[in-house]
MILO-390877 format. One line per field, with one value per residue: x, y, z of N, C-alpha, C, O, CB in turn; residue number from 1; residue in three letters. Coordinates in Angstrom, 1 decimal. Glycine has a CB too. Example, Ala and Ser with C-alpha at 12.3 -4.5 7.8 and 13.67 -1.06 7.14 Angstrom:
BEGIN
n.east: 13.2 12.8;
n.north: -5.7 -2.2;
n.up: 7.8 7.1;
ca.east: 12.3 13.7;
ca.north: -4.5 -1.1;
ca.up: 7.8 7.1;
c.east: 13.2 12.9;
c.north: -3.3 0.0;
c.up: 7.8 7.9;
o.east: 14.2 13.4;
o.north: -3.3 1.1;
o.up: 8.5 8.0;
cb.east: 11.3 14.1;
cb.north: -4.5 -0.6;
cb.up: 9.0 5.7;
num: 1 2;
residu: ALA SER;
***
This chain:
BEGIN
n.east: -7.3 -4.8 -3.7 -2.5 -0.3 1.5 4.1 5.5 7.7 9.5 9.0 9.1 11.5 13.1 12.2 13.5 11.7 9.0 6.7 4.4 2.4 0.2 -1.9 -4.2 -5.1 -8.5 -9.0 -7.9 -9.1 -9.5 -7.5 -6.1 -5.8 -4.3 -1.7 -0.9 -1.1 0.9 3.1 3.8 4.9 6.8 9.9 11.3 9.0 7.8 9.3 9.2 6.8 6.5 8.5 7.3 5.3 3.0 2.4 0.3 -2.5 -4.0 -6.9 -7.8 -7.3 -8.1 -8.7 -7.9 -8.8 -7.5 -9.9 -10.7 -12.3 -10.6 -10.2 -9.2 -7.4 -8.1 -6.2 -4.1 -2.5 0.7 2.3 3.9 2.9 1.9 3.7 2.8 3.0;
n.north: -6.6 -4.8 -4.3 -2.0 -1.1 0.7 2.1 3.7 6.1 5.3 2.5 2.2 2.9 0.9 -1.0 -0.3 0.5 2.4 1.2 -1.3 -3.8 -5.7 -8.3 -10.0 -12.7 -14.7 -15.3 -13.5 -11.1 -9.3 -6.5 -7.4 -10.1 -9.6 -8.7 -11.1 -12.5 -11.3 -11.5 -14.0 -13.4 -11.8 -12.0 -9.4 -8.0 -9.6 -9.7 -7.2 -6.9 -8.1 -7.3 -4.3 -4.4 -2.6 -1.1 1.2 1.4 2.3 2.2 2.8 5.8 6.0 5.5 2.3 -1.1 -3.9 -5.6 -4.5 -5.0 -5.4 -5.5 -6.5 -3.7 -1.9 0.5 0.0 1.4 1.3 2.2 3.3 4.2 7.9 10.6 13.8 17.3;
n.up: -17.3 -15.8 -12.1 -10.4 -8.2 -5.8 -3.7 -1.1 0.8 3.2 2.4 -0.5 -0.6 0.8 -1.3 -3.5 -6.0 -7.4 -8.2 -9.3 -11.2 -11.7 -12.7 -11.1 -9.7 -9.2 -6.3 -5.5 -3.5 -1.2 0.5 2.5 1.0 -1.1 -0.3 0.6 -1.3 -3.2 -1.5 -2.3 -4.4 -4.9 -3.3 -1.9 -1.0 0.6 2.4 2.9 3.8 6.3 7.8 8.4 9.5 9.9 8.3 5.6 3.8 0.5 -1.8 -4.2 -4.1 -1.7 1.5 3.3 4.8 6.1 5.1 2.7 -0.3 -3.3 -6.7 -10.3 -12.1 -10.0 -7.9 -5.7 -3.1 -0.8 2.6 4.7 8.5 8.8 11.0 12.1 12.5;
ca.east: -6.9 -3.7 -4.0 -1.5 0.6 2.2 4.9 5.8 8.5 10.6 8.6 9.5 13.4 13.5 11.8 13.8 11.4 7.7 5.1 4.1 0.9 -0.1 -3.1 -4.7 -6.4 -9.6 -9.0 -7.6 -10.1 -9.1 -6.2 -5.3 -5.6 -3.7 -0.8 -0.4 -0.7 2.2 4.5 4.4 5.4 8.2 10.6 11.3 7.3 7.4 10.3 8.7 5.4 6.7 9.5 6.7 3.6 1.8 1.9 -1.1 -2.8 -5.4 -7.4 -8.3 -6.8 -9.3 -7.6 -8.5 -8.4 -7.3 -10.9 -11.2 -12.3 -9.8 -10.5 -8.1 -8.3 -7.7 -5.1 -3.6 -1.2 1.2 3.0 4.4 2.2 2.5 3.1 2.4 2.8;
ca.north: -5.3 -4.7 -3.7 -1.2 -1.1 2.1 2.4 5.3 6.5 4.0 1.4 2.7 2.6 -0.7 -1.9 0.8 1.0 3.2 0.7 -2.8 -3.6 -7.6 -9.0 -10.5 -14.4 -14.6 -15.7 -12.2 -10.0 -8.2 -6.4 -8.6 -11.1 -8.9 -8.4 -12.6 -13.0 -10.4 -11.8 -15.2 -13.4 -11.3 -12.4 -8.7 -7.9 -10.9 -9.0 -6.2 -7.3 -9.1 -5.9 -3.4 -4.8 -0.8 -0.6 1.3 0.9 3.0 1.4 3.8 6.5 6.2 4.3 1.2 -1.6 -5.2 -6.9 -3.6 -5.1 -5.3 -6.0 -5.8 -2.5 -1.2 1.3 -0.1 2.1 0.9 3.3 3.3 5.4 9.4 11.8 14.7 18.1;
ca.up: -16.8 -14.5 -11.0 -10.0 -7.0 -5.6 -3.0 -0.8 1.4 3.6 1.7 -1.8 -0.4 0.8 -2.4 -4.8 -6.9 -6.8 -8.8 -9.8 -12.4 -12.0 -13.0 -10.3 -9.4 -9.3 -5.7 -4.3 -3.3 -0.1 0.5 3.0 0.0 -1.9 0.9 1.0 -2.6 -3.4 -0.8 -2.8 -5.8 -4.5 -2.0 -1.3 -0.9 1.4 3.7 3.8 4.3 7.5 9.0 7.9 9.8 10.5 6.3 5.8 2.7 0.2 -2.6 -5.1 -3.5 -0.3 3.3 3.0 5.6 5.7 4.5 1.6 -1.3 -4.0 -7.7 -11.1 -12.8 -9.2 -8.3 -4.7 -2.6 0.6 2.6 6.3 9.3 9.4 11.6 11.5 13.6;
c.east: -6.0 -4.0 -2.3 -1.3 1.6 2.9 5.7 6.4 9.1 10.4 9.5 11.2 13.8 13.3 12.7 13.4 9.6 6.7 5.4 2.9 1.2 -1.8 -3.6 -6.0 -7.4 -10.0 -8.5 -9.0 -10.4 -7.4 -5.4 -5.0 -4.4 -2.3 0.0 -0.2 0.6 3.4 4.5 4.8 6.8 8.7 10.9 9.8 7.1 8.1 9.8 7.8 5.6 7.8 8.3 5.3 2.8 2.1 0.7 -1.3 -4.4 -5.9 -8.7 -8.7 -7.7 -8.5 -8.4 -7.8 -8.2 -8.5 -11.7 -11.4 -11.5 -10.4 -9.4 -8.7 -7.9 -6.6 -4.8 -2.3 -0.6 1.9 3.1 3.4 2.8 2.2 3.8 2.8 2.5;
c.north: -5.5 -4.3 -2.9 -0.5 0.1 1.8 3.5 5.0 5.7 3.1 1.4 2.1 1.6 -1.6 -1.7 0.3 1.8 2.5 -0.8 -3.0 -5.2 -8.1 -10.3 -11.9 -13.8 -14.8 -14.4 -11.0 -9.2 -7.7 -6.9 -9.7 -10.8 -8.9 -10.4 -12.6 -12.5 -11.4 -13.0 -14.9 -12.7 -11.5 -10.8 -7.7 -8.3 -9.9 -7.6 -6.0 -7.6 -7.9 -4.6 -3.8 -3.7 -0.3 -0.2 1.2 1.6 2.1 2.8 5.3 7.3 4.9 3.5 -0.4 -3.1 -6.3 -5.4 -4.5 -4.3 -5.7 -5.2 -4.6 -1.3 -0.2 1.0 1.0 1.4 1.7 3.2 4.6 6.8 9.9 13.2 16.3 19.7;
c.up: -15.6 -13.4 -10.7 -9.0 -6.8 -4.7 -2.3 0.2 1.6 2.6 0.4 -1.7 -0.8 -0.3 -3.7 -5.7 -6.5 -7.0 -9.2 -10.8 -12.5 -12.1 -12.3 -10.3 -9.5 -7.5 -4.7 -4.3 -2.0 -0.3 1.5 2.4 -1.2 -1.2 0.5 -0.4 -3.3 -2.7 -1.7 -3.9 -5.7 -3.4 -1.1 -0.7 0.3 2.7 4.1 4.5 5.7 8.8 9.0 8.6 9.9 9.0 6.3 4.3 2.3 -1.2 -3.3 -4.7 -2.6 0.6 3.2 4.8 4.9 4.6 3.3 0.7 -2.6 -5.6 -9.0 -11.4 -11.4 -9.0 -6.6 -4.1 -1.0 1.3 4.2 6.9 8.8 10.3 11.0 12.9 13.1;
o.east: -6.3 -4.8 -1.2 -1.9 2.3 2.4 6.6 6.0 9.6 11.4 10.5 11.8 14.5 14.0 12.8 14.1 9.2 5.7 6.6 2.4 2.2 -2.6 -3.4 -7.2 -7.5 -11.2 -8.7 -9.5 -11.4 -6.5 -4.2 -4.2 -3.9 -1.7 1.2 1.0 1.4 4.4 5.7 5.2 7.7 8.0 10.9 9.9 6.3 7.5 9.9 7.7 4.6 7.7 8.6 4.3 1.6 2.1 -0.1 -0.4 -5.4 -5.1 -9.7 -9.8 -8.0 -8.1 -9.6 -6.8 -8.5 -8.2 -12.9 -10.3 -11.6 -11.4 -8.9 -9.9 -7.6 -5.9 -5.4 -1.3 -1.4 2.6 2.1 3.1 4.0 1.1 4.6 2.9 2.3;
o.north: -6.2 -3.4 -3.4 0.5 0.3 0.8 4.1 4.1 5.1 2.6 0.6 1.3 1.2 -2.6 -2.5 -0.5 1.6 2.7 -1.3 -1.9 -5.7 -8.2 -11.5 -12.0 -12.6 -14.6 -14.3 -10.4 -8.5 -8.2 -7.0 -10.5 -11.6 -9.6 -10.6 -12.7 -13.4 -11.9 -13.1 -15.8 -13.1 -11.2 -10.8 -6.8 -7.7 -9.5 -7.0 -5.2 -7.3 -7.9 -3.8 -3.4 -4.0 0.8 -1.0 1.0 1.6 1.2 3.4 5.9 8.5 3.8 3.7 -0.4 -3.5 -7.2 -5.2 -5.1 -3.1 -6.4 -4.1 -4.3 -0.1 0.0 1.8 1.2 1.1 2.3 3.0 5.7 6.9 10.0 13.6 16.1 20.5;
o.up: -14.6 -13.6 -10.8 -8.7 -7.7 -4.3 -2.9 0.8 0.6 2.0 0.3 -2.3 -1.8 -0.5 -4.7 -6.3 -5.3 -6.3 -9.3 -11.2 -13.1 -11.2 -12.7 -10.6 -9.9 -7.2 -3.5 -5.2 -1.9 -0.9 1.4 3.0 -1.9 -1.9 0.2 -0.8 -3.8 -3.3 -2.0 -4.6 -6.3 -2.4 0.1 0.0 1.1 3.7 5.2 5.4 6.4 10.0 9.9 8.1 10.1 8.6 6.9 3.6 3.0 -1.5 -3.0 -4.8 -2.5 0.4 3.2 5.4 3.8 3.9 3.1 0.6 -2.9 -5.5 -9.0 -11.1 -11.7 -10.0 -6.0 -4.8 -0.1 0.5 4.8 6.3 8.5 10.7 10.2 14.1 14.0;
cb.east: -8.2 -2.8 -4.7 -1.3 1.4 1.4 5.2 4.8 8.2 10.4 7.0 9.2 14.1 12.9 10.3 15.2 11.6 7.3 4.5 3.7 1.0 0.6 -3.1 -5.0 -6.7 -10.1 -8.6 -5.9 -11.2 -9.4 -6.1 -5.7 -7.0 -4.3 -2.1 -1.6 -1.7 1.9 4.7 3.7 4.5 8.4 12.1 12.2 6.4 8.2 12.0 8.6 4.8 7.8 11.6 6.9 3.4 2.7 1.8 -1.6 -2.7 -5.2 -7.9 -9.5 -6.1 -11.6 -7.4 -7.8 -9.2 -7.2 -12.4 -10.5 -13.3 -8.7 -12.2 -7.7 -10.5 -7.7 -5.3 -3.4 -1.5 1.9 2.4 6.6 2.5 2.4 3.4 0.6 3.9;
cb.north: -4.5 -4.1 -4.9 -0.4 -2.3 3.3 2.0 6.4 6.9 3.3 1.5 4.6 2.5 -1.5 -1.6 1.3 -0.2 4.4 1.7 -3.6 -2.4 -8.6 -9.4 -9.3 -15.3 -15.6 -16.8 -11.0 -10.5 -8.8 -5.2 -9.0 -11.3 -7.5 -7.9 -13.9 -12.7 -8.7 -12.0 -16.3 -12.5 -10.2 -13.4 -8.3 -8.9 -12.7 -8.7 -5.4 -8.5 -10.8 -4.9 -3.3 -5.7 1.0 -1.7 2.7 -0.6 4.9 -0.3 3.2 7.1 5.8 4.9 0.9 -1.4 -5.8 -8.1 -2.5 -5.2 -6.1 -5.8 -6.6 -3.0 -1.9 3.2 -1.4 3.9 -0.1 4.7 3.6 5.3 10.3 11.7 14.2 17.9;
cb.up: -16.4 -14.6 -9.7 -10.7 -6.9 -5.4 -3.2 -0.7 2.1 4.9 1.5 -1.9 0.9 1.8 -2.7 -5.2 -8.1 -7.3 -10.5 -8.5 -14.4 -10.3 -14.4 -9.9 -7.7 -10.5 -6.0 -4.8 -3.6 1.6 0.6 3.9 -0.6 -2.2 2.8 1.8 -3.5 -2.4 1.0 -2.9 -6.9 -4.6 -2.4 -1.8 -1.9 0.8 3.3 3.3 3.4 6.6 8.0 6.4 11.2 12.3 4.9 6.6 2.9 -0.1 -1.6 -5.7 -4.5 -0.9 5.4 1.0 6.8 7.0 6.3 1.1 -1.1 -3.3 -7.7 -12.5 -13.1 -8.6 -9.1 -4.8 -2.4 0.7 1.8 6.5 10.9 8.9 13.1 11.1 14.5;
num: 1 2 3 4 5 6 7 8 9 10 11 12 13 14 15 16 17 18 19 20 21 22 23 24 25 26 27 28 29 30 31 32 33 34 35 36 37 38 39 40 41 42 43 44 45 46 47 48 49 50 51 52 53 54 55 56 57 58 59 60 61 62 63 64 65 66 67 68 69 70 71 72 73 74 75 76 77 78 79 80 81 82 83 84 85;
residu: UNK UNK UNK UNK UNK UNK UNK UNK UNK UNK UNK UNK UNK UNK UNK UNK UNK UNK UNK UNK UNK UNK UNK UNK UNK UNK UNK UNK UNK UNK UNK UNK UNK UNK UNK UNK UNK UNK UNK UNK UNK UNK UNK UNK UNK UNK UNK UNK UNK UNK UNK UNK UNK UNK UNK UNK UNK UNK UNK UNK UNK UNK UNK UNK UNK UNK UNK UNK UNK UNK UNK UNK UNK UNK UNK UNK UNK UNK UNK UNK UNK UNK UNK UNK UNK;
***
């Protein structure tokens, strides 16, 4: 089962494009595991991962933090802070 990666706003830009679907180690299982494993697959992942450090991040479309548990089948999202007024 694929895990599927979403991208939104700035993020989305810099990446141009909205989604990803990779079938995930057996060895990722946070989204901070998720975050490292990515950048070694895409070099632009990697750049954004690294100009983008306040990426916030939901995990089955609930805010999720660095040590969320991740698993395939998942539905991951990344997406730069908001505000709001």
């Amino acid at each position: 089962m694929k895990t599927r990666i979403l991208y939104f706003a700035s993020l989305r830009d810099f990446l141009q494009r909205e989604e990803d679907q990779y079938e995930l180690p057996e060895n990722v299982k946070t989204v901070d595991g998720l975050k490292r494993w990515l950048s070694k697959q895409d070099e632009s992942l990697k750049k954004a991962f690294e100009t983008m450090p306040r990426l916030r991040s939901a995990v089955n479309q609930e805010m999720a933090e660095n040590e969320t548990a991740v698993k395939n089948g998942d539905e991951v999202a990344f997406f730069p802070p908001v505000t709001g007024g």
